[in-house]
Backbone as CSV, one residue per row, in Angstrom:
resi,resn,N_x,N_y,N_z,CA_x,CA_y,CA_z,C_x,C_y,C_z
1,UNK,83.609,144.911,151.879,84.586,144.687,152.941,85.876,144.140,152.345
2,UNK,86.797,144.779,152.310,88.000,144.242,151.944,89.042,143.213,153.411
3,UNK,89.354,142.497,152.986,89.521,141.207,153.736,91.454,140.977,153.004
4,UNK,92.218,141.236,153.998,93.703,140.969,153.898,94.366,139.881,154.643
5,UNK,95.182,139.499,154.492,95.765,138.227,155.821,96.942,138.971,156.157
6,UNK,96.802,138.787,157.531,97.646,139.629,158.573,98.517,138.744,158.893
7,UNK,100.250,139.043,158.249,101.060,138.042,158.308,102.337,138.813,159.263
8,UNK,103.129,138.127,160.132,104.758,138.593,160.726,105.588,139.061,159.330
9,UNK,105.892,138.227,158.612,106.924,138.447,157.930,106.561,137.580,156.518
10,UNK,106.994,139.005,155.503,106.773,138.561,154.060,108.048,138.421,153.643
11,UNK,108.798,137.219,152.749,109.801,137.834,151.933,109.888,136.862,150.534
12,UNK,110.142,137.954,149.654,109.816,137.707,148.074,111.431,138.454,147.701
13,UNK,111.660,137.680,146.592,113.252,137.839,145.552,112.977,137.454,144.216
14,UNK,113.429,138.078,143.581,113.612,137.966,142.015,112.769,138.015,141.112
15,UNK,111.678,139.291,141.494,110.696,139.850,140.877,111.348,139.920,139.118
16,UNK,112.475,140.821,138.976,112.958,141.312,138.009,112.314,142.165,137.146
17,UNK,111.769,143.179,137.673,110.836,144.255,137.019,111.262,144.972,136.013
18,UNK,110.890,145.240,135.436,111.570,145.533,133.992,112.085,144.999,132.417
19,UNK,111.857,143.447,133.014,112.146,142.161,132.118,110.444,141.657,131.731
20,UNK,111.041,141.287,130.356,109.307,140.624,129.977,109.017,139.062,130.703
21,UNK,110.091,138.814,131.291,109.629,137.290,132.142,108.843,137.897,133.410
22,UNK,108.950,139.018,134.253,108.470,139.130,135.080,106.872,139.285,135.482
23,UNK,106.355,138.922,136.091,104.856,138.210,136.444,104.437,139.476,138.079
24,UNK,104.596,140.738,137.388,104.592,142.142,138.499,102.646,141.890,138.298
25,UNK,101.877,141.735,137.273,100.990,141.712,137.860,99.886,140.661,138.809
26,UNK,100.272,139.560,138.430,100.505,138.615,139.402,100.582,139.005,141.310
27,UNK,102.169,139.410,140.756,102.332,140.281,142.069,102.033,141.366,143.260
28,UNK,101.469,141.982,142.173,100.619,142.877,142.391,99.534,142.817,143.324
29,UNK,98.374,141.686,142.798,97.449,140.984,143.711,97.766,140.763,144.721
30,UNK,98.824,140.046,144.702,99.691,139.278,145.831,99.629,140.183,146.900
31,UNK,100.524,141.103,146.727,100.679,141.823,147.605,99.593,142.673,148.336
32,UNK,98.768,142.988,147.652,97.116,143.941,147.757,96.065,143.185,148.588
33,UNK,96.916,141.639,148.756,95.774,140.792,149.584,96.711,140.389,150.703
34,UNK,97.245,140.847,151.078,98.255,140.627,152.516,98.308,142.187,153.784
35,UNK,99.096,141.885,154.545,99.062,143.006,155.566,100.175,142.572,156.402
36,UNK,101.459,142.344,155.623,102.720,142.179,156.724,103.446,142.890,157.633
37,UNK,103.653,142.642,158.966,103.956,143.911,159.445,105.489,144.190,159.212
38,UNK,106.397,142.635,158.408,107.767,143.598,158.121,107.695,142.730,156.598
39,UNK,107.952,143.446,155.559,107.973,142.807,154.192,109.585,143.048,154.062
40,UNK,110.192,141.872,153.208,111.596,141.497,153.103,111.910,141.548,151.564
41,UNK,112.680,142.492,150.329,112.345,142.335,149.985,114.082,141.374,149.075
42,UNK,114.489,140.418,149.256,115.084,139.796,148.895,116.311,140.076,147.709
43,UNK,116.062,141.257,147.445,116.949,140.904,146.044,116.296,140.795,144.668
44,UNK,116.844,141.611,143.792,116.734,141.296,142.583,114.877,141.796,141.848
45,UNK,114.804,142.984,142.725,113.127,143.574,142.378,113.476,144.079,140.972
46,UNK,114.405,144.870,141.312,114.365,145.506,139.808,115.400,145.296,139.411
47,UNK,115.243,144.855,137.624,116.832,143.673,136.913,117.475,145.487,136.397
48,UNK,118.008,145.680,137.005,119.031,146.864,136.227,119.882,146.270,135.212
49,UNK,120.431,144.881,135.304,120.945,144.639,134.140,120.380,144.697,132.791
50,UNK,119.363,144.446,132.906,118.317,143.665,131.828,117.369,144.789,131.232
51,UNK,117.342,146.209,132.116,116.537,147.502,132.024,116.352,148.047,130.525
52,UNK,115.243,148.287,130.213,115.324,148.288,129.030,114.417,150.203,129.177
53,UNK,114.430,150.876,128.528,114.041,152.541,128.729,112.614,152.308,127.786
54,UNK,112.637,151.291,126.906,110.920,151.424,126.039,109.939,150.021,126.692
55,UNK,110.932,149.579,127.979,110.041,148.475,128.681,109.805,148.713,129.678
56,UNK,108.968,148.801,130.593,108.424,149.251,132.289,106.771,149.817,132.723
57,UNK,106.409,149.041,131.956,105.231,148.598,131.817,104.345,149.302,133.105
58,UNK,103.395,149.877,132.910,102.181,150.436,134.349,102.518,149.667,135.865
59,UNK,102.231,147.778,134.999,101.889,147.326,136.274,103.231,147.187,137.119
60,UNK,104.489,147.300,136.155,105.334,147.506,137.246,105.849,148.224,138.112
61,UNK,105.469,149.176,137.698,105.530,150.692,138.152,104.374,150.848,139.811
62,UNK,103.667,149.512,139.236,102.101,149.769,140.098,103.199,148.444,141.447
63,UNK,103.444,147.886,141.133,104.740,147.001,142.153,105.683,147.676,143.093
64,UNK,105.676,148.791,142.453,106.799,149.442,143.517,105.514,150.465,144.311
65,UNK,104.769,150.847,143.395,103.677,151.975,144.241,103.111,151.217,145.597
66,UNK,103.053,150.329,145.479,102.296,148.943,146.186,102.892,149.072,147.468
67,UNK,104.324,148.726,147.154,105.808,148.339,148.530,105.728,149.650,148.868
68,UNK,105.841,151.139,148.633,105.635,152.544,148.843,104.294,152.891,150.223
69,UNK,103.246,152.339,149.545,101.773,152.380,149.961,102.503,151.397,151.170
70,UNK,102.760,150.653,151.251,102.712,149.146,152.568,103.901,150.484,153.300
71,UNK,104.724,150.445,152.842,105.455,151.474,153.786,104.828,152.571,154.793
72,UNK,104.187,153.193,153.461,103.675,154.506,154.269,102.204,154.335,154.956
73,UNK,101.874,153.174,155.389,101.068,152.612,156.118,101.587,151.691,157.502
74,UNK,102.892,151.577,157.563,103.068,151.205,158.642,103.773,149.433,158.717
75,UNK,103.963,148.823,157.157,104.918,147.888,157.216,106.076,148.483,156.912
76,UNK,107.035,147.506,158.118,108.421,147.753,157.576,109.049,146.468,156.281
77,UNK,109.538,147.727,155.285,110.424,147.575,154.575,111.744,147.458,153.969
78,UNK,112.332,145.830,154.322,113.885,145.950,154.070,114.165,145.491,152.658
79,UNK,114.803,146.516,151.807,115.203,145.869,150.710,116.679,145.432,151.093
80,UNK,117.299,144.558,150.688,118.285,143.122,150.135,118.927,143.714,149.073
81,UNK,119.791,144.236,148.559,120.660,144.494,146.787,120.941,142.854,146.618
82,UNK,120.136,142.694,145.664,120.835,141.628,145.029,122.055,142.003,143.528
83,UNK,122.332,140.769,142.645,123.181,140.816,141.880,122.305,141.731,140.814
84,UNK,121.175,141.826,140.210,120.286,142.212,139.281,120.325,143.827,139.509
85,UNK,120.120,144.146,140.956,120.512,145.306,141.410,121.023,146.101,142.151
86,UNK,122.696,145.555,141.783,123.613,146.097,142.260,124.036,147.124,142.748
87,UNK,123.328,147.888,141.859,123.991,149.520,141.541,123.595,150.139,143.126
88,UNK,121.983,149.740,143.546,121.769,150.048,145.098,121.952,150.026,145.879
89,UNK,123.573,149.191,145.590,124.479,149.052,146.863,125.305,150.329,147.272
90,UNK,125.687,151.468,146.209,126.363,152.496,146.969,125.282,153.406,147.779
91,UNK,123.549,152.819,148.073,123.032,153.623,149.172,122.689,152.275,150.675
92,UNK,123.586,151.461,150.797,123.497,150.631,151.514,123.541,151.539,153.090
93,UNK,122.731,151.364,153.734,122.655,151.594,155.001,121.304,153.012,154.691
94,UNK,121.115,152.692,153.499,120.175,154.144,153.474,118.476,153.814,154.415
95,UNK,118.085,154.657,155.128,116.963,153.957,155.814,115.747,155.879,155.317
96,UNK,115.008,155.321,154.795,113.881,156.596,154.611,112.472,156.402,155.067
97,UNK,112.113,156.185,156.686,111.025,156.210,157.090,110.712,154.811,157.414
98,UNK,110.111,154.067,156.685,109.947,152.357,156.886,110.314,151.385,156.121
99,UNK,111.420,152.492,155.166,112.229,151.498,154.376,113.345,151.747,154.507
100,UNK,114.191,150.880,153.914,115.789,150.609,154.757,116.176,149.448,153.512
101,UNK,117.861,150.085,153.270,118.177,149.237,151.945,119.643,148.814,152.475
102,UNK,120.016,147.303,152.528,120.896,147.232,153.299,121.482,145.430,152.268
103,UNK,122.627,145.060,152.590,123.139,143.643,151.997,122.547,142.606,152.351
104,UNK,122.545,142.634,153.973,122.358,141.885,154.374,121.633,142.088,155.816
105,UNK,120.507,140.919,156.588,120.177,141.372,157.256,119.630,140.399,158.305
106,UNK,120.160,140.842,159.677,119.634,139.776,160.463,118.113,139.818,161.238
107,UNK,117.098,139.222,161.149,115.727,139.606,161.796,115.826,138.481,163.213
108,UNK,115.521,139.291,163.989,115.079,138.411,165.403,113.773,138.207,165.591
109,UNK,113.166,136.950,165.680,111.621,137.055,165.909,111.246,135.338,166.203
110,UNK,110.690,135.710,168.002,110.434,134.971,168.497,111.159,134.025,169.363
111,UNK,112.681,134.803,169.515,113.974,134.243,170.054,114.123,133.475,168.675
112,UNK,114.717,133.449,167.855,115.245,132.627,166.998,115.534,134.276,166.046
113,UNK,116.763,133.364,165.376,117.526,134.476,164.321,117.435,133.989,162.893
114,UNK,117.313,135.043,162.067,116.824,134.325,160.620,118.118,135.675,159.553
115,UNK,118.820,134.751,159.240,120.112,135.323,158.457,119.940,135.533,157.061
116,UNK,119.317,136.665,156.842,118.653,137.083,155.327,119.582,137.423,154.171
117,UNK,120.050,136.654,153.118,120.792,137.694,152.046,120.272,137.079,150.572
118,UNK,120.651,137.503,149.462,120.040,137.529,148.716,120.862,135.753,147.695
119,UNK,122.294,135.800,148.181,123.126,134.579,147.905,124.356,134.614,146.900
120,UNK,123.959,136.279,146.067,124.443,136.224,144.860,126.246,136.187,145.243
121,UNK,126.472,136.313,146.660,127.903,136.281,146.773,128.756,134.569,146.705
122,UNK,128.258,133.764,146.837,128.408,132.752,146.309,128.541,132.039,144.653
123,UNK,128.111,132.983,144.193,127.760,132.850,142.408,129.282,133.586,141.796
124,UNK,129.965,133.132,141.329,131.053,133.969,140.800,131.110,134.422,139.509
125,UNK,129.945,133.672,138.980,129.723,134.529,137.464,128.937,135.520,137.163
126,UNK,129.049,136.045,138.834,128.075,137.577,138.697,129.076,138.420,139.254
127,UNK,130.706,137.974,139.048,131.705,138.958,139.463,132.682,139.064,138.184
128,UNK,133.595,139.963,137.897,134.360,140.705,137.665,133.744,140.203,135.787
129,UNK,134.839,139.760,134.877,134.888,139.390,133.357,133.396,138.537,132.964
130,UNK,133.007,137.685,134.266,132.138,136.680,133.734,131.006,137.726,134.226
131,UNK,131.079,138.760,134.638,129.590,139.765,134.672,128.804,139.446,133.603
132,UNK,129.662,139.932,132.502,129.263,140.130,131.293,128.657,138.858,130.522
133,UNK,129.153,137.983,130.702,128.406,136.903,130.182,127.014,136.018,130.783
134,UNK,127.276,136.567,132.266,126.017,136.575,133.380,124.761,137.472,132.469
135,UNK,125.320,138.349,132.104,124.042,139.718,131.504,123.562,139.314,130.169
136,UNK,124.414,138.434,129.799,123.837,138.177,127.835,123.152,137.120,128.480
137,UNK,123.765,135.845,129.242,122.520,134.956,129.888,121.442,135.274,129.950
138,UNK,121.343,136.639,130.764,119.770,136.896,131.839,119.431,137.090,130.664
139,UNK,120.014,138.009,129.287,118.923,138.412,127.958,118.192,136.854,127.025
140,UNK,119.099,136.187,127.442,118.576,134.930,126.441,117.472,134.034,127.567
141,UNK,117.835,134.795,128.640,116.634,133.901,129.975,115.499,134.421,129.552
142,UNK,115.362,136.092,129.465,114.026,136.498,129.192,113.400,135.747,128.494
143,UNK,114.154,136.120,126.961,113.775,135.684,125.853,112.687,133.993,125.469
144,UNK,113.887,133.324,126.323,113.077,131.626,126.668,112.211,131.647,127.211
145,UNK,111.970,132.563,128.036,110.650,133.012,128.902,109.731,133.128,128.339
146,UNK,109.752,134.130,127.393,108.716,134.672,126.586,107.895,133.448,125.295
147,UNK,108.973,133.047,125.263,109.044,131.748,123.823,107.611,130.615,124.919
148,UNK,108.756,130.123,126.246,107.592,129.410,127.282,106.704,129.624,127.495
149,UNK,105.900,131.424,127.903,104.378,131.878,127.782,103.786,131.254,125.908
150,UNK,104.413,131.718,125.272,103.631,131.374,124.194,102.999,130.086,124.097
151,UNK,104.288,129.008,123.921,103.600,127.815,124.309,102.698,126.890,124.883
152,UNK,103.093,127.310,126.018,101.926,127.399,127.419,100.401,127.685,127.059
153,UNK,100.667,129.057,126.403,99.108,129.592,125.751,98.420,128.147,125.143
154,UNK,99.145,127.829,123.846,98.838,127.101,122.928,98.477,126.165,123.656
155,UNK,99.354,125.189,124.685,98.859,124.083,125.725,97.875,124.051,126.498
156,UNK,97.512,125.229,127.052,96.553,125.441,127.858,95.142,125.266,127.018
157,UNK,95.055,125.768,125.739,94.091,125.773,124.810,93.830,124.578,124.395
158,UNK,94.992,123.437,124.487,94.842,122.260,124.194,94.187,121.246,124.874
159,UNK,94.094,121.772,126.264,93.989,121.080,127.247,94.886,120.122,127.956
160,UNK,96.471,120.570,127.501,97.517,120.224,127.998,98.281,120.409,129.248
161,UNK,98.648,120.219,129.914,99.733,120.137,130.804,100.822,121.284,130.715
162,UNK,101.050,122.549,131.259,101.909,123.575,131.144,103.505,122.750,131.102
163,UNK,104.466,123.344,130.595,106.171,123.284,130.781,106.552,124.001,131.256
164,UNK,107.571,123.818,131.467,108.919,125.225,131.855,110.242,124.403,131.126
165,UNK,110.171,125.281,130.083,111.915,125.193,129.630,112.878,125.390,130.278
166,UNK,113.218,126.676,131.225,114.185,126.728,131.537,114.226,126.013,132.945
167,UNK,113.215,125.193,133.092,113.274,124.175,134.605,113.751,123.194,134.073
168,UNK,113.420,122.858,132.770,114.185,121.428,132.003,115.885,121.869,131.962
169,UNK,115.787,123.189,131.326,117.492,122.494,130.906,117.983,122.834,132.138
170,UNK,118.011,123.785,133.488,118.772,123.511,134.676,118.498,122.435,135.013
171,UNK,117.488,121.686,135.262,117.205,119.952,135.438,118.291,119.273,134.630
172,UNK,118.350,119.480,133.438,119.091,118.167,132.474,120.695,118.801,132.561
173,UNK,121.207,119.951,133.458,122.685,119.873,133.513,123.462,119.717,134.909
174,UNK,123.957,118.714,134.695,124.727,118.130,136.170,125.211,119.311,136.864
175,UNK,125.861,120.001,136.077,126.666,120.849,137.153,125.727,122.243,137.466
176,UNK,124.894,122.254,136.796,124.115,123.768,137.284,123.137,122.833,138.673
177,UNK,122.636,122.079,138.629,121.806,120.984,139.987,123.403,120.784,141.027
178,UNK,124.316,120.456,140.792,125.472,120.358,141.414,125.398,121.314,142.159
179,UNK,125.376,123.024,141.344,126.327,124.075,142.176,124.808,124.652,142.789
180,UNK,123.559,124.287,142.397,122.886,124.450,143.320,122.653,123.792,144.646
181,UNK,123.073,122.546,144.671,123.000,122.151,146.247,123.960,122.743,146.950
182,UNK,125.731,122.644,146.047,126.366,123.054,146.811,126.171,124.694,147.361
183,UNK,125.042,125.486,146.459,124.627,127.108,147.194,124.157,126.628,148.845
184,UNK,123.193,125.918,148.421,122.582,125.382,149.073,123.288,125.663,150.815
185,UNK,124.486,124.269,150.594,124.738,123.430,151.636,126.017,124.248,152.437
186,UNK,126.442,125.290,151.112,127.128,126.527,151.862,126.587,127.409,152.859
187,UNK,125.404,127.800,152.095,124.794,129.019,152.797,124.211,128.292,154.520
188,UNK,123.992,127.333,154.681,123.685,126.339,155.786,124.530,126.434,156.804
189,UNK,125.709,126.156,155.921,127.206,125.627,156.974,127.319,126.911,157.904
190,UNK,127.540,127.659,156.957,127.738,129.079,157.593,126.678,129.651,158.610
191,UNK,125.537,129.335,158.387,124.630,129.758,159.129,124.553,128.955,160.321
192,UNK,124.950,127.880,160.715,125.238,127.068,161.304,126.383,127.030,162.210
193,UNK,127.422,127.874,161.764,128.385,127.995,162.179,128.513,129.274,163.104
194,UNK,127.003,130.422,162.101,127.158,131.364,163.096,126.254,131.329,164.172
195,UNK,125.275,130.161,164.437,124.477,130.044,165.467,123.405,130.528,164.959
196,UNK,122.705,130.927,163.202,121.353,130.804,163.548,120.420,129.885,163.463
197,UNK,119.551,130.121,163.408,118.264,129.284,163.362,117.766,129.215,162.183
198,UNK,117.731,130.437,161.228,117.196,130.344,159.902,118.609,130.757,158.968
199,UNK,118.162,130.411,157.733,118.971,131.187,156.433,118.135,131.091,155.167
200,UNK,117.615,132.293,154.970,117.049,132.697,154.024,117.917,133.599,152.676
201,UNK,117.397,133.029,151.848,117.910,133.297,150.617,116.774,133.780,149.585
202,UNK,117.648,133.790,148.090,117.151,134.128,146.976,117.994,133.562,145.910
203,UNK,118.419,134.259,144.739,118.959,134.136,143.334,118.767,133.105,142.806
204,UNK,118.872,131.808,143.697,118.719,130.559,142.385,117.181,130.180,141.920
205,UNK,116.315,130.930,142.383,114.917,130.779,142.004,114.408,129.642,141.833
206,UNK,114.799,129.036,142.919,114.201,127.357,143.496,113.358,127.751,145.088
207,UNK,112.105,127.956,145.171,111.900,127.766,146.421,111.771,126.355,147.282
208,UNK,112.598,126.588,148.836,112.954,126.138,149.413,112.521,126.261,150.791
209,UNK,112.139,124.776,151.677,111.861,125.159,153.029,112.213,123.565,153.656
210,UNK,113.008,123.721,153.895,113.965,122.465,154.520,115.025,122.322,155.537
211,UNK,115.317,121.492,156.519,116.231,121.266,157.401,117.456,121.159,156.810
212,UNK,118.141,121.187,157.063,119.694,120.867,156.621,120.624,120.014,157.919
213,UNK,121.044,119.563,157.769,121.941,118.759,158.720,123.530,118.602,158.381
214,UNK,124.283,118.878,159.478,125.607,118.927,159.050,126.507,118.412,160.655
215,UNK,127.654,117.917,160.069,128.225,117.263,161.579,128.122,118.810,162.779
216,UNK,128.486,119.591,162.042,128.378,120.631,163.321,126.524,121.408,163.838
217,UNK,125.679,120.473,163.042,124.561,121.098,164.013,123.478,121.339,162.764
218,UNK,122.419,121.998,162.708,121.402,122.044,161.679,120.594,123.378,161.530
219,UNK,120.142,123.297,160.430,119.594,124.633,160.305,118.106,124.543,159.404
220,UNK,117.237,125.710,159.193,116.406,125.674,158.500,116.892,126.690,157.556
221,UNK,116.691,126.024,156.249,117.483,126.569,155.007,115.947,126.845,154.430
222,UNK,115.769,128.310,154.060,114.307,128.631,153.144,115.045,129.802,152.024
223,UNK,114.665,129.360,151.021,114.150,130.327,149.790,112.647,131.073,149.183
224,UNK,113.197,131.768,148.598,111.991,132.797,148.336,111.654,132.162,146.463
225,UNK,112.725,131.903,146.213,112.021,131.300,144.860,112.073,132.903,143.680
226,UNK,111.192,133.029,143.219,110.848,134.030,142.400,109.683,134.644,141.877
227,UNK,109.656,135.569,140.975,108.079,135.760,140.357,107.987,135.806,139.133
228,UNK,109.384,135.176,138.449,108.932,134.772,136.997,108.729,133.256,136.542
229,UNK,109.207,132.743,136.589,108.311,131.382,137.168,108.073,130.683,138.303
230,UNK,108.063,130.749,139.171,107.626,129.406,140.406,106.280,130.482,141.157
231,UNK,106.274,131.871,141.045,105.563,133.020,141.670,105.364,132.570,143.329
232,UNK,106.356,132.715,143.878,106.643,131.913,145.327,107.226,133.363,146.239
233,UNK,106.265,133.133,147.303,106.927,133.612,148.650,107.522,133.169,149.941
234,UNK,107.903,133.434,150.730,108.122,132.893,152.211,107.056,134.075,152.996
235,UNK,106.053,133.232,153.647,105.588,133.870,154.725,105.784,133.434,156.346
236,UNK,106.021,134.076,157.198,106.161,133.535,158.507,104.948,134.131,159.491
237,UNK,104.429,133.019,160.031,103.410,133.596,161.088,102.613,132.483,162.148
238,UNK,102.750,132.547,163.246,102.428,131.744,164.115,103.139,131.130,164.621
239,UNK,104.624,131.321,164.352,105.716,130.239,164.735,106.275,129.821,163.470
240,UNK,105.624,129.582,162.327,106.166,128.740,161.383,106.228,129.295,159.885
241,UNK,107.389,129.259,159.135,107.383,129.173,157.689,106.791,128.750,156.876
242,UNK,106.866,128.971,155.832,105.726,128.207,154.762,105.920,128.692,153.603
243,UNK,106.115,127.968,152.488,106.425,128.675,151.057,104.989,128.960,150.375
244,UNK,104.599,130.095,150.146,103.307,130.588,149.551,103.277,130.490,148.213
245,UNK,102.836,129.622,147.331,102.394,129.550,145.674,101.369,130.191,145.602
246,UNK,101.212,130.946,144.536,100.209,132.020,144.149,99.627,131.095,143.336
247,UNK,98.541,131.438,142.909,97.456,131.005,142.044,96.059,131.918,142.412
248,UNK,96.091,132.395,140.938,95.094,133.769,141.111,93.916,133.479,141.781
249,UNK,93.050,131.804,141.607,91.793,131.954,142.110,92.016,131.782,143.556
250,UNK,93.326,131.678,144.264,93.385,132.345,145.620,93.093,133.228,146.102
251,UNK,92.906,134.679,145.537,92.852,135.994,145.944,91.387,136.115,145.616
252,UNK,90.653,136.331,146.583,89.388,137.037,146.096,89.309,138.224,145.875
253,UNK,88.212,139.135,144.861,88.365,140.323,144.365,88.062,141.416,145.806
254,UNK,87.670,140.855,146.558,87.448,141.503,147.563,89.023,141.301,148.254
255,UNK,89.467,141.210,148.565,90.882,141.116,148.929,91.800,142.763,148.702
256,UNK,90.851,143.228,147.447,92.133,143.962,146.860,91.280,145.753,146.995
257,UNK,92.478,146.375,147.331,91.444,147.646,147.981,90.651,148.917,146.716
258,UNK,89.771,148.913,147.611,88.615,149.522,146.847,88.902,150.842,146.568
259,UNK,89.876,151.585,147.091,90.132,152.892,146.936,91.393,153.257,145.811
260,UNK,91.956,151.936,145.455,93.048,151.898,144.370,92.305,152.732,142.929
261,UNK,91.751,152.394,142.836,91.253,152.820,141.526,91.123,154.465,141.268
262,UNK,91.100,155.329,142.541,90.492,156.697,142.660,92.013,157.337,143.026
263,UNK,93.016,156.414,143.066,94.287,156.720,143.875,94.969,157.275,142.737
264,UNK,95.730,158.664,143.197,96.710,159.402,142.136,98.315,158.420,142.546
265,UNK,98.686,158.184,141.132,99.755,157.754,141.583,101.143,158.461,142.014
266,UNK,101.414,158.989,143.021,102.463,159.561,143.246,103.765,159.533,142.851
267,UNK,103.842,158.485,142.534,105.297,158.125,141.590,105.069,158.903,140.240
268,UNK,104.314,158.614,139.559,103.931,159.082,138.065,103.714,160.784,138.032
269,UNK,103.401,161.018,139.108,103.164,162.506,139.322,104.379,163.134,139.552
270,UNK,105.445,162.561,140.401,106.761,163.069,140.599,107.547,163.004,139.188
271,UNK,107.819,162.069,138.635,108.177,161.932,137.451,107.663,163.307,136.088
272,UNK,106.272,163.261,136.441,105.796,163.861,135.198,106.184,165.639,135.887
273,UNK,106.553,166.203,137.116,106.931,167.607,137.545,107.957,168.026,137.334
């Protein structure tokens, strides 16, 4: 018996598929043990900056087959262009069946409004000259990434306590914690200003589920976090939000469907004709 949790609303950002920091099989599970009836998908699934043509690994490939399959079963699917993947902005407004690729997006559910974007328009070093130095970043982000699994290995073997490097040095610099509240306390104001109820985000890969308060009124400010380190979702159901941390011995093997294994992959088949 395969056994799923039947959720309102999924939304996940900053997979970055295609990068060796990304944690697609992780994700993978994730997704194979849920049943949302609208999945959100935040921004930043696939790092086009960072795309590498001898990196793209099965299971990521098996990440998008996944969001495909949830589609053509009857969840709706909104992808978000974030900054990572930009380029999907000249099919903005494109809608193909139960997916729909759009900037930005407002969801109504339950009388309350939830103001979805991905954030990267606030970030200015993902515009014009400083692109470029945004893109050698994300390469030296992987990279620390990869350096952090190793370690980790070694710690874990030790019976140590895991790290995150790159949670230390945004921790130890004033102004990167600075311009994250101020993402923060922007994206709020505004949402606040336009009368909703929610503002959901992505890019700074901090998940988030908090009130905000401001002289003109308050809001619930949530992030999606990411899936190369924090492996965080936003799920909504019953009335209420909730930031979802993965941890594999969550998912039971029964969770994940029994007919995957016998399944032709249609993507791989289009490709290979």
């Amino acid at each position: 018996m395969n056994f799923k949790r039947e959720l309102e609303v999924v939304v996940i950002s900053d997979v970055h598929l295609g990068t060796y920091g990304s944690h697609a099989k992780e994700l993978l599970r994730y997704l194979k043990s849920i049943r949302p009836h609208t999945l959100i998908l935040n921004g930043d699934i696939i790092d086009i900056w960072n795309f590498r043509k001898s990196y793209f690994p099965a299971t990521h490939m098996d990440v998008l087959r996944r969001i495909m399959k949830m589609a053509s079963k009857g969840t709706k699917v909104i992808y978000i262009t974030g900054n990572h993947d930009d380029l999907l902005r000249k099919y903005t407004d494109l809608q193909m069946g139960n997916l729909q690729i759009v900037d930005k997006y407002l969801l109504e559910i339950e009388n309350k409004k939830a103001w979805i974007f991905h954030g990267d328009v606030f970030d200015n070093t993902t515009k014009g000259s400083a692109k470029l130095l945004a893109k050698l970043g994300g390469k030296g982000y992987d990279w620390l990434i990869i350096l952090n699994r190793m370690i980790n290995w070694i710690m874990e073997k030790l019976g140590r306590e895991k790290v995150s490097f790159s949670k230390k040095v945004k921790d130890s610099v004033k102004r990167a914690v600075s311009w994250i509240n101020n993402f923060e306390t922007i994206a709020s104001e505004l949402a606040i200003e336009k009368k909703y109820d929610y503002v959901i985000c992505g890019h700074i890969h901090k998940p988030q589920n908090r009130i905000i308060n401001t002289e003109k009124g308050s809001v619930q400010y949530l992030n999606s976090g990411d899936w190369v380190e924090n492996l965080t979702a936003l799920e909504f159901n019953e009335g209420e939000w909730k930031v979802y941390h993965h941890e594999d011995n969550q998912i039971e093997n029964n969770s994940i469907d029994a007919e995957e294994e016998n399944e032709m992959d249609f993507l791989t088949k289009i490709l290979a004709s």
